[in-house]
MIGUGU-392057 format. One record per residue (C-alpha): residue number from 1; x, y, z; residue in one letter; chain. Coordinates in steps of 0.001 Angstrom, whole numbers, plus 500000, padded with zeros to 6 digits. Each point is the difference from the previous one (the first is absolute). Layout:
REM MIGUGU-392057
    n      xx      yy      zz  res  chain
  NUM       X       Y       Z    a      A
...
REM end
This chain:
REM MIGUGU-392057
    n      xx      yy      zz  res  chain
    1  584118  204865  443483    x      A
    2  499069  503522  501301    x      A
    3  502526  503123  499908    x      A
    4  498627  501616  502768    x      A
    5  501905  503671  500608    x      A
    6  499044  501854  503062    x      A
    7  502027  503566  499845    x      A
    8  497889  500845  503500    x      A
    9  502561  501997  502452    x      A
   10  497143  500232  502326    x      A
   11  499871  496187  500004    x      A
   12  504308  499801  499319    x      A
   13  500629  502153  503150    x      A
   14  497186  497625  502401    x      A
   15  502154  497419  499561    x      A
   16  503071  501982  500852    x      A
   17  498868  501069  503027    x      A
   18  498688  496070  501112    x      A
   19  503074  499122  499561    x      A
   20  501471  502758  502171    x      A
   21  502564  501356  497453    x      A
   22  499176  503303  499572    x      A
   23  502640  501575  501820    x      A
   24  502289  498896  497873    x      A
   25  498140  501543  496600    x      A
   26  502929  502078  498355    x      A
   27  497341  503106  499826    x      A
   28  500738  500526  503854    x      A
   29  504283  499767  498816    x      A
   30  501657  503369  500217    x      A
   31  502570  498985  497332    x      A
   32  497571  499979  497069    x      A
   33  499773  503156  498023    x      A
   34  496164  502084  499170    x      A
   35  500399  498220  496685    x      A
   36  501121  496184  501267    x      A
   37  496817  500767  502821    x      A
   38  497554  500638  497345    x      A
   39  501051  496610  497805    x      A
   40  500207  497918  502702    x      A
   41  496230  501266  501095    x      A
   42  498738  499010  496689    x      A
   43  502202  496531  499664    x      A
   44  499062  498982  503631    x      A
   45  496546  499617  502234    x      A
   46  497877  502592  500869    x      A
   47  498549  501043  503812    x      A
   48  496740  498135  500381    x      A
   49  496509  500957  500347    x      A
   50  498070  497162  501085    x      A
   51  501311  496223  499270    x      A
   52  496504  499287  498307    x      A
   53  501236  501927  497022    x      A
   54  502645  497410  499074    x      A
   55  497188  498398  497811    x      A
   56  499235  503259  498025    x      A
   57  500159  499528  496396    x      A
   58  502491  502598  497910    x      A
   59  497136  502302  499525    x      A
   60  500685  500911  503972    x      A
   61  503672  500150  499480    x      A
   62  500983  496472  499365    x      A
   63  499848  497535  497016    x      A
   64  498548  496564  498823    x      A
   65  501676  498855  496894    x      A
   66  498804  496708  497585    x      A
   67  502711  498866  498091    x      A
   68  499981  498538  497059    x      A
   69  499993  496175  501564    x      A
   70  497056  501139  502303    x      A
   71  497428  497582  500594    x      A
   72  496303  500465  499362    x      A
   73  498646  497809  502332    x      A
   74  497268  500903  502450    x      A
   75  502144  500298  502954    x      A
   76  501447  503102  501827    x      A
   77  502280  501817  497739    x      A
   78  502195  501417  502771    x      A
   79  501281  496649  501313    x      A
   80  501704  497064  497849    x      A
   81  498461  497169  499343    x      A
   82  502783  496996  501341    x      A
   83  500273  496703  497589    x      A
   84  497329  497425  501507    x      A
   85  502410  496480  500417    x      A
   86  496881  497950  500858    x      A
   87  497576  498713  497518    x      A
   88  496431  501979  499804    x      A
   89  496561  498726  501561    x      A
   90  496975  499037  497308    x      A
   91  498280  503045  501562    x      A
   92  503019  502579  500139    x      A
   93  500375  498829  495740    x      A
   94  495904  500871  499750    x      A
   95  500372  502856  501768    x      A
   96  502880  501393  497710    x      A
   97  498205  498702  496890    x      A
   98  496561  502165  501285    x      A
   99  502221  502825  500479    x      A
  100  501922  499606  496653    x      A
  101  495966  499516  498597    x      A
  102  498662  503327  501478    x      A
  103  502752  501924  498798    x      A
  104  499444  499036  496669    x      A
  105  496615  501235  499909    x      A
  106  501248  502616  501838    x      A
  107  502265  500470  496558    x      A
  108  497496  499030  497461    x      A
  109  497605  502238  501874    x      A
  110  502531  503453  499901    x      A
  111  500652  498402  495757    x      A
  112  496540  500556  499161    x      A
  113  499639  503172  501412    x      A
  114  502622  500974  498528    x      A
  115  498497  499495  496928    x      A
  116  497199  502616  501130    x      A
  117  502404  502209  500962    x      A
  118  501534  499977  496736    x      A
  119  496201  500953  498451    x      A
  120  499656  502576  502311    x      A
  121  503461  501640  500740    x      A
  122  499210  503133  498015    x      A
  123  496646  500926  501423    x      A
  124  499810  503535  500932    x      A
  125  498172  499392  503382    x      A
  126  503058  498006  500525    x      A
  127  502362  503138  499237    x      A
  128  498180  502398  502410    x      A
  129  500189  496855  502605    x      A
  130  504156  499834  499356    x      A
  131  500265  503988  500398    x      A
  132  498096  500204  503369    x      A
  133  502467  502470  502186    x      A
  134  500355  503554  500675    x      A
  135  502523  502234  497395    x      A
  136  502433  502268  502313    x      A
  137  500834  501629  496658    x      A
  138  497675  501063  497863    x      A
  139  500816  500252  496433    x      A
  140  499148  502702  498162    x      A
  141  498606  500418  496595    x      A
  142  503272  501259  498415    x      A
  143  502053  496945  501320    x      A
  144  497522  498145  499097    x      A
  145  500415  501295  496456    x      A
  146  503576  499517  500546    x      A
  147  499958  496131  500796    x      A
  148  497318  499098  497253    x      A
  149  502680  501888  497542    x      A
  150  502826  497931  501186    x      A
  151  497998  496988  499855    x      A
  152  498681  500165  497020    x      A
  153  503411  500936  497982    x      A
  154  500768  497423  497320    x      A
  155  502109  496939  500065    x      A
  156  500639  501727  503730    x      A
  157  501787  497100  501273    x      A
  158  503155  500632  498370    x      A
  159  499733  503693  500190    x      A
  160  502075  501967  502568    x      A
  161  498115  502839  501690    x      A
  162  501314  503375  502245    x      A
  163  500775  498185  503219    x      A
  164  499063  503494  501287    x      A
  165  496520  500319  498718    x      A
  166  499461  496635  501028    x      A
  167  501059  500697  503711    x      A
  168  498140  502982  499748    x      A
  169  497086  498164  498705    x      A
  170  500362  497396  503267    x      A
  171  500689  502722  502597    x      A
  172  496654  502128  498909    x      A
  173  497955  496822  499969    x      A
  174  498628  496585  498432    x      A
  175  496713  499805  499202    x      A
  176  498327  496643  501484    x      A
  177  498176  498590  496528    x      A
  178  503109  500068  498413    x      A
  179  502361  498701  502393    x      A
  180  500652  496834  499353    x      A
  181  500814  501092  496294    x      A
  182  502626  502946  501324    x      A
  183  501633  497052  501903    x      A
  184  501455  498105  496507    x      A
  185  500297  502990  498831    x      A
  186  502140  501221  502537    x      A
  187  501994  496215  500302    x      A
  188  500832  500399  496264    x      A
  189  501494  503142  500405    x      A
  190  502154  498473  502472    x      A
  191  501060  497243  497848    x      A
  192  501124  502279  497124    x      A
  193  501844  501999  502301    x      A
  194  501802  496918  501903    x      A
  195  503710  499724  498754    x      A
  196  500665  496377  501022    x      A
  197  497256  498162  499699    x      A
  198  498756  497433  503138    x      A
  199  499999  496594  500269    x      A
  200  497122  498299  498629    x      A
  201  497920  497062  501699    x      A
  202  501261  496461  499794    x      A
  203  496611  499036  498707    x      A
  204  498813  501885  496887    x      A
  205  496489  497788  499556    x      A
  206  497137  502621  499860    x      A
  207  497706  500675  502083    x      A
  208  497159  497490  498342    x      A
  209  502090  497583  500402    x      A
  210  501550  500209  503698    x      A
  211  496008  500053  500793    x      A
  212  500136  496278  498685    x      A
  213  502423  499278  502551    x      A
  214  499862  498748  503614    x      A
  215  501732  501674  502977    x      A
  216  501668  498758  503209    x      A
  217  498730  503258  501643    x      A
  218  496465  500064  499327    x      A
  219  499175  499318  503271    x      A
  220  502018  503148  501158    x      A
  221  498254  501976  497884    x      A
  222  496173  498726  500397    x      A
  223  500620  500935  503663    x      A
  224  501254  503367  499302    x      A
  225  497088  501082  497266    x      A
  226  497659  501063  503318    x      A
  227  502766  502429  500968    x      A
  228  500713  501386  497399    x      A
  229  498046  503519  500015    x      A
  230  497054  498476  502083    x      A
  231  497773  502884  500246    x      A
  232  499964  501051  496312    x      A
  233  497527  498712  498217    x      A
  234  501676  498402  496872    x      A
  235  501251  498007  502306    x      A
  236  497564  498890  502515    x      A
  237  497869  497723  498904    x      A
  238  501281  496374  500414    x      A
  239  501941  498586  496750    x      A
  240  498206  503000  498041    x      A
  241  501505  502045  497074    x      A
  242  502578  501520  501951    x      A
  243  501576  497048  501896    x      A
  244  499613  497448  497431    x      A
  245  502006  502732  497542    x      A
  246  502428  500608  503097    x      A
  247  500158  496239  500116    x      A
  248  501107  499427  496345    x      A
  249  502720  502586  500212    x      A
  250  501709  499226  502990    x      A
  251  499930  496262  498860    x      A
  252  501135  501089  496560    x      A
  253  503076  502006  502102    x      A
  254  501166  496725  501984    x      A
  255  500163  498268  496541    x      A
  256  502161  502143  498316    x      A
  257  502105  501181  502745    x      A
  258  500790  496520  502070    x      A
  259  502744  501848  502080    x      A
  260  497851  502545  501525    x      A
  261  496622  497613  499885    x      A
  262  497423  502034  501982    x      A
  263  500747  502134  502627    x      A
  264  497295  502131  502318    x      A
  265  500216  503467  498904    x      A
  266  499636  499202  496390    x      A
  267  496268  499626  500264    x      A
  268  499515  503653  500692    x      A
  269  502239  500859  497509    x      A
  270  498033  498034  497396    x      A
  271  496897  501050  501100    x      A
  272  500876  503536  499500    x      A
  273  500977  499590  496365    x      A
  274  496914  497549  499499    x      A
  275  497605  502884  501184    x      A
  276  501182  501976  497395    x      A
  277  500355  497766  496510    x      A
  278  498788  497059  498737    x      A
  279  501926  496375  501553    x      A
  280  502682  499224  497141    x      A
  281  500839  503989  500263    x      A
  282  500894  499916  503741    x      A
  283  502039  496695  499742    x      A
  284  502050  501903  497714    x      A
  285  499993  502660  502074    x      A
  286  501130  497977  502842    x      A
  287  502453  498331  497864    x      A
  288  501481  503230  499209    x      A
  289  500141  501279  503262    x      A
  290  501450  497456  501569    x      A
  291  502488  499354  497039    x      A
  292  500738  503602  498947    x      A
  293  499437  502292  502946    x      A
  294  501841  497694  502549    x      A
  295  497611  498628  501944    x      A
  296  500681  496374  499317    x      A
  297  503175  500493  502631    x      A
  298  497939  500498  503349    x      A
  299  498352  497126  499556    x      A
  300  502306  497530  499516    x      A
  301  499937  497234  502857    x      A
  302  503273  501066  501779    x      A
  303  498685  503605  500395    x      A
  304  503406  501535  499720    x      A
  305  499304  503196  497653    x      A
  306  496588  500490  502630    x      A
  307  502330  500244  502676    x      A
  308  502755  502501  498223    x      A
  309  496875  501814  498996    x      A
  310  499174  500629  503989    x      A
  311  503437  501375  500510    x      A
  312  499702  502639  497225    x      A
  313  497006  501260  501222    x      A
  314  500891  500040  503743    x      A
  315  503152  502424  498850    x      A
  316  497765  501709  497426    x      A
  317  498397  500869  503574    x      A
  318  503102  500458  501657    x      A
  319  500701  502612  497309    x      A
  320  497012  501609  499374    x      A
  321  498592  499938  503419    x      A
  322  502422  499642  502889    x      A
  323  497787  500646  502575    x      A
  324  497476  497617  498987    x      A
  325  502937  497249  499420    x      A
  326  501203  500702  503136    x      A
  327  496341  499610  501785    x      A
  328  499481  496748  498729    x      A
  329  503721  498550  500371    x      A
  330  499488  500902  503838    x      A
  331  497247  497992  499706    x      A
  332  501776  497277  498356    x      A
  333  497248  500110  496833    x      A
  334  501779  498554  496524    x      A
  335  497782  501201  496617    x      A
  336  499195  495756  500209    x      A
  337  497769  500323  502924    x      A
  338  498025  502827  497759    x      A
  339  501196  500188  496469    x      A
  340  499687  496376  498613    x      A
  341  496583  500341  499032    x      A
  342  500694  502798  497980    x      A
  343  502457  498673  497755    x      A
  344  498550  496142  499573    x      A
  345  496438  501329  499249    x      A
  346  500930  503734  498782    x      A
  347  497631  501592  502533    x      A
  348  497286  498171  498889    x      A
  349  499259  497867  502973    x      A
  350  499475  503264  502530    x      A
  351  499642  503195  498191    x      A
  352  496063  501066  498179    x      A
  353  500794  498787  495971    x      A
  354  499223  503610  498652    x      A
  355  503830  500430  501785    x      A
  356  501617  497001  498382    x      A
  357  498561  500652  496579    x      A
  358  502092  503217  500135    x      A
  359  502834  498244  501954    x      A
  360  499648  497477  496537    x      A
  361  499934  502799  497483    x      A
  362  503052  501333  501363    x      A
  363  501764  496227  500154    x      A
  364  499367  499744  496666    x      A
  365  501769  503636  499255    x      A
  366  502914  499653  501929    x      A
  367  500286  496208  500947    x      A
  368  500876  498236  503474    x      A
  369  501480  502902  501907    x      A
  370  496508  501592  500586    x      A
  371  499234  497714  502621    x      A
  372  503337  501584  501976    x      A
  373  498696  503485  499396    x      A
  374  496926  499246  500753    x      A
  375  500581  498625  503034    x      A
  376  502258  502998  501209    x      A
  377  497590  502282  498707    x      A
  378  497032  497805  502310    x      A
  379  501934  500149  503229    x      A
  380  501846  503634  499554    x      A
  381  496013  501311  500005    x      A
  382  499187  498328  502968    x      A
  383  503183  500876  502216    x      A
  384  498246  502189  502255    x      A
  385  497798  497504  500970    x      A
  386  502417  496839  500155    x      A
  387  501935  502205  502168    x      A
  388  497322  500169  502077    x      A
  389  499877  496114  501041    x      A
  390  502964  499449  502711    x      A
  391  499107  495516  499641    x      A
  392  501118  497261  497598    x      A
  393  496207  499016  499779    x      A
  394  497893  503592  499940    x      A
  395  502679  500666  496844    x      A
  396  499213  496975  498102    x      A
  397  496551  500010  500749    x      A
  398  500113  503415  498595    x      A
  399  502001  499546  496598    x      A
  400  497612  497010  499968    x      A
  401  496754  500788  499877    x      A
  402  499835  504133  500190    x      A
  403  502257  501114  497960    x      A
  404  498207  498062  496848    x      A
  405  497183  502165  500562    x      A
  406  500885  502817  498246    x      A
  407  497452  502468  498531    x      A
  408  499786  501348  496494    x      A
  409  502869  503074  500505    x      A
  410  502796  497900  501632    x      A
  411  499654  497238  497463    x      A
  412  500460  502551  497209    x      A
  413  502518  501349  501883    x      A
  414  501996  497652  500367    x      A
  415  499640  499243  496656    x      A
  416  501215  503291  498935    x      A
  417  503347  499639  502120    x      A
  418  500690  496547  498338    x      A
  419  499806  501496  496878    x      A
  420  502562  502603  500379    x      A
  421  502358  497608  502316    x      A
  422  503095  498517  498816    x      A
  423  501732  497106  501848    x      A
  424  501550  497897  497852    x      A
  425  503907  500745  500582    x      A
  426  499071  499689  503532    x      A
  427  498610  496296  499509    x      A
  428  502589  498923  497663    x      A
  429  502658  501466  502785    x      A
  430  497936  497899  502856    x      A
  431  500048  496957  498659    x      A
  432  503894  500158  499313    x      A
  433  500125  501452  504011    x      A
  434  497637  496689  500265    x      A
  435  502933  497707  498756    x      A
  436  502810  501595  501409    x      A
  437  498755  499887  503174    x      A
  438  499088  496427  500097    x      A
  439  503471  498980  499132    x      A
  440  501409  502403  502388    x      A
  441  497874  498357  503003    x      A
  442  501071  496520  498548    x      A
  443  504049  501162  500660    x      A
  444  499378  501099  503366    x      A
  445  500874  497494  502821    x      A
  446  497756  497132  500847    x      A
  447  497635  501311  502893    x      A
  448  497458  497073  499153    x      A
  449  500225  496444  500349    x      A
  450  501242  497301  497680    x      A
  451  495956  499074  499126    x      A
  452  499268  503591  499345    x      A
  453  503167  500822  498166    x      A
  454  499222  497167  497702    x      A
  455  496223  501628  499406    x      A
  456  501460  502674  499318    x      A
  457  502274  498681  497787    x      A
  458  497568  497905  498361    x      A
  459  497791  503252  499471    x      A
  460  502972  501925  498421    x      A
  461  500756  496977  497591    x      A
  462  496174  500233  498921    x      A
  463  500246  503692  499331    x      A
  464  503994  499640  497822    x      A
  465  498159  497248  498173    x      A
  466  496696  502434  499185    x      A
  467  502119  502762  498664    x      A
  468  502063  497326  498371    x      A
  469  496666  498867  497670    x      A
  470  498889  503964  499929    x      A
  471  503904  500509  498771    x      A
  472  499495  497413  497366    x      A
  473  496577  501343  498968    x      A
  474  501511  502922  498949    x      A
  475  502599  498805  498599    x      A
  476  497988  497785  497725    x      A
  477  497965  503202  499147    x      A
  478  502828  501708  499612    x      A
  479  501910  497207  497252    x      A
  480  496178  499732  498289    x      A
  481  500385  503698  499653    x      A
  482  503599  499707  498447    x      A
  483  499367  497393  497628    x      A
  484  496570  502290  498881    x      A
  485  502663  502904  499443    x      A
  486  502339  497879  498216    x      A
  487  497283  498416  497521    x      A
  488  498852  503581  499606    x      A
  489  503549  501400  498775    x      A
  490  500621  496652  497920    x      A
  491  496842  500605  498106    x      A
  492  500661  503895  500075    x      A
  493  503513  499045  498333    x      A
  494  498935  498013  497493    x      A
  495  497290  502450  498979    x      A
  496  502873  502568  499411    x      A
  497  501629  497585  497980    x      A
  498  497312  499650  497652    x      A
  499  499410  504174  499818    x      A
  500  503771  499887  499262    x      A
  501  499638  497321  497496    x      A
  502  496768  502221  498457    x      A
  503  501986  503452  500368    x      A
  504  503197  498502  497991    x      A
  505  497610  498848  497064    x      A
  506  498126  503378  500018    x      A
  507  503689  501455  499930    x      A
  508  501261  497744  496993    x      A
  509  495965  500711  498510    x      A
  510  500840  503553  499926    x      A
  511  503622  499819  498562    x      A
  512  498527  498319  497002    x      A
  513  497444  502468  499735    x      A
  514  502665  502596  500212    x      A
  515  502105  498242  497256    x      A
  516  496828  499685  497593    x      A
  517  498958  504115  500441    x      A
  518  503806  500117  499113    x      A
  519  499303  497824  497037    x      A
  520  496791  502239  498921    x      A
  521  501288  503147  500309    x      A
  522  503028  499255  497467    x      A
  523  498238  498116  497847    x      A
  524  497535  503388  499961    x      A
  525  502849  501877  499762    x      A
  526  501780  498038  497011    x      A
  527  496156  500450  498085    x      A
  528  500027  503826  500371    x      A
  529  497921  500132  502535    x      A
  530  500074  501840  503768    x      A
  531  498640  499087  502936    x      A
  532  498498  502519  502286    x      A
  533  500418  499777  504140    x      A
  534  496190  499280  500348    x      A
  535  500406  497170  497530    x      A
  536  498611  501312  497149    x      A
  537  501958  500009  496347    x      A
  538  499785  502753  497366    x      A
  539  501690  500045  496655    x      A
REM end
């Protein structure tokens, strides 16, 4: 079957209106407070646009998830495909069994170019293809000096370094031929700093071998290869280096994460990593990314954490910039009808790549909570000119497609105020706000019908049971860490035994030596003989 998740408000809040309910949406209730206004315009449909949008994929604010019991057939893989009760036709069965034919020599045909790709994967021509965008920092030669330091320290991956150098390092630039290689270095820094360490994938096979493998999304991601960064030129040519590479990773993902699968938004973010390092480096750069820097949560098929992580950055807003919040609430304009993009594809889908490489070097740095800072940072620059806009459309249309065009001294800008932003009380504080107010909506007094209240319900259940399993991950971290500890002092104990055990024999070794000098210096004494301090005897 096909999980398909469509997080669209444009397309939600259509269908509200069709339905003539939206004088009864609780944002138009008096008795809600700022905070209850600005949940309940994240956890409910948005104002619409234009009812065509209620296709668009997540990359324009909405979401198309293949789970891991997704079907790979050659139909649409938006709709279902229903159980057939009626025996098939001779020429329905040969028209499966040509289908099932050509897309096995569509698979033997990507195998043995893989094979080339292999033989050629560390061609320079290849390199200079991979690095083809503008730099909106340009390193100089003394960072660069820096970096090659860092990276060339020995047995560096269990060596801590300054966290502030490093930042330092980041803030004044990366330089572009050495990216890729700053990125592990930077992700095992932030292993040896991590106190509890993360939960690690259900399937440990490595990568080699999850390339063996089939998947039930490959037809998912065939279709999303030409979409994935279409005008660069690793990856436009037609099953070429680039998507073939794309191909094995995202197929290699779905293997070894069946809960997540594929989901649109991850091509970018592979093809980022890919344009940087060699294949089997940006798997495990994925991996870690989605495993160690949180990512793995907004992509889960029920979309919860996506849609807590739209209310902390609409009161970010409401914090940071009241005006601006204000603007857009008046407008009725939730961070879904703008913002989804952003997080599932980590600006990579809209803004030029020299932007998201630094965007990147500072997720790496600092983890997940760049993309909220980020964010703020984007649309606290651009205020002016969002104010400007007085229509639901004109202001999407503009945090659409203008404000990705930045030049060369508002991306490093921005940059520069990411790096010296904190907001990661505030988050943590949101999403407890998040909870609170979700239960406190859920004690109020029926205003809905029984069939909604029992959504509702049904959604809240969902939700209790997610942070029941995210409860229990932890808490099986948490016991693996304990019984690590405990091992550690057991062993720790029973190495002080044995230095106890070694300092009593030294003690009893140097009684009897003791006793003997004892011995010596009567028996010298009895023969006439003295013994000096420094040892030596005289008659």
């Amino acid at each position: 079957c096909v999980c398909v998740c469509m997080f669209s408000d444009v397309a939600g809040l259509s269908t509200s209106r069709a339905a003539g309910v939206l004088e009864e949406s609780p944002l138009r209730s008096h008795r809600h407070s700022w905070r209850q206004q600005i949940f309940l315009r994240v956890a409910t449909p948005q104002k619409a646009t234009d009812s065509n949008e209620r296709l668009d994929s997540c990359l324009d604010g909405g979401r198309m998830c293949v789970g891991p019991a997704a079907a790979s057939g050659s139909g649409d893989p938006m709709t279902a495909v229903p159980e057939e009760s009626t025996k098939r036709s001779k020429e329905e069965l040969r028209e499966l069994w040509r289908k099932a034919i050509l897309q096995q020599i569509l698979l033997q045909r990507m195998e043995r170019e893989n094979q080339k790709l292999q033989a050629s994967e560390s061609d320079l021509q290849n390199r200079r293809l991979k690095l083809d965008y503008e730099e909106i920092t340009p390193c100089l030669k003394e960072v660069t000096l820096v970096w090659e330091k860092m990276l060339g320290t020995p047995g560096r991956s269990k060596v801590k370094f300054d966290l502030d150098t490093i930042h330092a390092a980041v803030t004044q630039g990366v330089p572009r031929q050495h990216r890729g290689e700053i990125w592990k270095f930077l992700s095992e820094q932030y292993l040896l700093r991590q106190t509890v360490p993360s939960r690690p994938p259900s399937n440990s096979s490595p990568y080699k071998e999850l390339l063996k493998q089939l998947t039930s999304q490959q037809h998912a991601i065939l279709i999303d290869l030409g979409r994935t960064f279409p005008t660069h030129p690793y990856f436009q040519a037609q099953l070429g280096a680039g998507q073939l590479s794309l191909y094995n990773i995202l197929k290699a993902y779905s293997l070894l994460d069946p809960e997540v699968g594929y989901c649109q938004g991850l091509s970018f973010i592979a093809g980022v990593l890919l344009l940087h390092m060699g294949e089997e480096d940006a798997f495990n750069m994925l991996k870690f990314l989605m495993f160690d820097a949180g990512l793995r949560k907004q992509y889960r098929p029920d979309m919860i954490i996506l849609q807590i992580q739209m209310y902390q950055l609409s009161r970010l807003l409401h914090d940071y910039h009241r005006d601006l919040h204000s603007h857009l609430e008046q407008q009725e304009i939730g961070p879904s009808l703008y913002a989804t993009p952003w997080f599932l594809t980590l600006f990579a889908s809209h803004f030029p790549l020299g932007f998201v490489a630094r965007v990147f070097d500072m997720l790496f740095l600092q983890g997940s909570e760049v993309i909220f800072k980020v964010a703020l940072s984007l649309l606290g620059s651009h205020k002016p000119l969002i104010l400007q806009h007085d229509s639901l459309e004109s202001i999407v249309d503009f945090i659409k497609t203008t404000l990705p065009n930045l030049g060369l001294v508002q991306m490093e800008k921005t940059i520069n105020q990411v790096c010296e932003m904190d907001v990661s009380k505030q988050l943590q504080a949101y999403e407890v706000e998040y909870h609170v107010l979700q239960d406190e909506l859920l004690d109020t007094p029926p205003t809905l019908n029984q069939q909604q209240r029992a959504a509702q319900l049904e959604r809240t259940n969902q939700s209790l049971r997610q942070q029941n399993l995210d409860l229990l991950e932890e808490l099986q971290v948490s016991q693996a860490q304990v019984c690590s500890l405990e091992s550690r002092v057991e062993a720790l104990a029973k190495s002080e035994g044995r230095l106890k055990e070694q300092v009593s024999s030294l003690e009893e070794e140097k009684l009897k030596l003791v006793g003997t000098i004892t011995q010596l210096k009567n028996l010298l004494t009895s023969m006439g003989l003295n013994s000096s301090l420094d040892g030596q005897t005289v008659t």
